[in-house]
N, C-alpha and C positions, 0 to 999 in steps of 0.2 A: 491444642494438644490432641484434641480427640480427632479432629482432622489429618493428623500426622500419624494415631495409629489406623484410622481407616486405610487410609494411605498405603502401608504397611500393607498390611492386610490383605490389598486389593493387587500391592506389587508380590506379595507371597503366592493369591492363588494367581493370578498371569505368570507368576514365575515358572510354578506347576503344569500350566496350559502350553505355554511354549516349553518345557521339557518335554511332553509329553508328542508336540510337533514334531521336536528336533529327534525325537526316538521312532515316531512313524515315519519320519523324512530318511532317516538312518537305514529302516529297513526296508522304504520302497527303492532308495538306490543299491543297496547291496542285492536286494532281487533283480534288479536288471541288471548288474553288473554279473553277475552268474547266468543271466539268461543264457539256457541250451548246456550249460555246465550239468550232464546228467550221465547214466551210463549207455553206452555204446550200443546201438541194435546186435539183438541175439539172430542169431540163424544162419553165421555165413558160414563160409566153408575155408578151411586154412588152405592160406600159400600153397600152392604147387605150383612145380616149373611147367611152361612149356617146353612142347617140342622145338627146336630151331626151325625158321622157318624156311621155304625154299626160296632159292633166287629170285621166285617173282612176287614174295611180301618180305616187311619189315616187322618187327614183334615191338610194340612198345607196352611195359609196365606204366601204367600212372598210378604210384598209387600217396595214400595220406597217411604217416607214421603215427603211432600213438603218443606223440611227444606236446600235445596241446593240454594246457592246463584251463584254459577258459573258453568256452562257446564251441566244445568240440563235439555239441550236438547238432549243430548246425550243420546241413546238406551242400553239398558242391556242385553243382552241376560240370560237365565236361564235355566240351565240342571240339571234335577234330576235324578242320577242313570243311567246318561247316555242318555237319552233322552232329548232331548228341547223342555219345556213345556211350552215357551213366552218368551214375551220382556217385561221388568221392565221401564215404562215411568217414570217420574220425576210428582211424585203424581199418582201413579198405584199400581196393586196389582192382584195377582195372588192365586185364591182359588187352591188348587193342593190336589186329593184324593190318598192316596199311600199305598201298604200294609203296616202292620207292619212290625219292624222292622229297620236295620241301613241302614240310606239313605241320599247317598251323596250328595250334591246340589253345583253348582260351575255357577257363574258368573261371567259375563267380559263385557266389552266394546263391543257393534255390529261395527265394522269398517264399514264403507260406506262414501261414498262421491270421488269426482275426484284426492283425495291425496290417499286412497287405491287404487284406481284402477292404480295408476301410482306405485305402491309399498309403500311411502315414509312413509303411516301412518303404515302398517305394521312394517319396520325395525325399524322404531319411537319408536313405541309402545312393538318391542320385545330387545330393548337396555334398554330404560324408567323401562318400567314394564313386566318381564317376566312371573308374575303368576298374575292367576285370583284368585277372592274370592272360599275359600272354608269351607262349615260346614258341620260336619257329625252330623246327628241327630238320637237317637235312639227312635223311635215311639211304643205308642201303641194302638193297635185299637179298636176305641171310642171316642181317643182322639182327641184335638185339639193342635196344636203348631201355633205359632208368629212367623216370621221371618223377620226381618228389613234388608234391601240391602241398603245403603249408601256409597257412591262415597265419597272418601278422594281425596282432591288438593291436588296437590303438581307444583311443578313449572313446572314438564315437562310432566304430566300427572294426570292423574284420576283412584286411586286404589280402587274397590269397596269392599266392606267388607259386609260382609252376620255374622248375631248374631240374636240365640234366646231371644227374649224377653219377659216381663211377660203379660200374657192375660190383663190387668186393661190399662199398658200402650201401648202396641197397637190398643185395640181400639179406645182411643183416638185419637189417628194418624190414623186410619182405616177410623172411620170416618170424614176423610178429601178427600178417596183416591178414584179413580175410574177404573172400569173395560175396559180397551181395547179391542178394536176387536183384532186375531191374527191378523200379519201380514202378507203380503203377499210377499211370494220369491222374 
């Protein structure tokens, strides 16, 4: 009998110790399930149109709507045609003048913080998700194009997707979005 309340006992405080697990386990997944869930960089400068451009460029908007509920502190990088022409904030937007013509545009995730520089978010990020967003657009110049950048969840990352949209419905999203300083290396 005295064996069966130690028993007890012994299943009471382990019952306690693994509560106490399953509640530090509770909130180290909910902290990375928020990771980068924070408020938006200060400093940018609201939506303005451009000028249309002349016959000899193309105007393209890229920019990122404030419509992301989760990891929308997270940085975008953006390359047209092979050049990196910004980072896509979470409510940003990128005026971009380009010749005419077919012009590739690809972005991805900026990796930074003390888990790339240890490697961990790279291998993460290249088992997770091996391909960045990619649209070819063919331009012509005078014109104006839309281009909306949106980060799709998923459970073990952030796939962003680049889609032309129609001039009516990006400026209403436009006019939500603000211009960034570049950033600095």
């Amino acid at each position: 009998m005295t064996y069966s309340l130690v028993w007890r006992s012994e299943t009471t405080k382990g019952g306690e110790y693994m509560k106490r697990i399953r509640i530090a386990l509770a909130g180290s997944m909910l902290a990375v399930a928020v990771t980068g869930c924070s408020t938006v960089k200060s400093g940018g400068t609201p939506f303005v149109s451009q000028p249309t451009p002349g016959k000899d460029k193309a105007l393209l908007y890229v920019y990122r709507p404030q419509t992301e509920t989760m990891g929308f502190k997270r940085t975008y990088y953006l390359v047209a045609d092979g050049e990196l022409i910004g980072d896509l904030l979470h409510g940003g937007y990128i005026a971009h003048q380009a010749s005419p013509g077919k012009i590739t545009m690809i972005s991805d995730v900026r990796k930074t913080g003390w888990w790339n520089r240890l490697g961990i978010a790279g291998i993460a990020e290249m088992v997770a998700n091996p391909n960045a967003a990619k649209l070819e657009i063919e331009t012509v110049g005078g014109e104006t194009y839309y281009i909306r950048m949106h980060p799709e969840a998923s459970f073990t990352h952030f796939t962003p997707t680049l889609n032309e949209v129609s001039a009516s419905a990006a400026e209403q999203e436009l006019s939500k979005c603000s211009l960034y300083p570049a950033p600095t290396p």
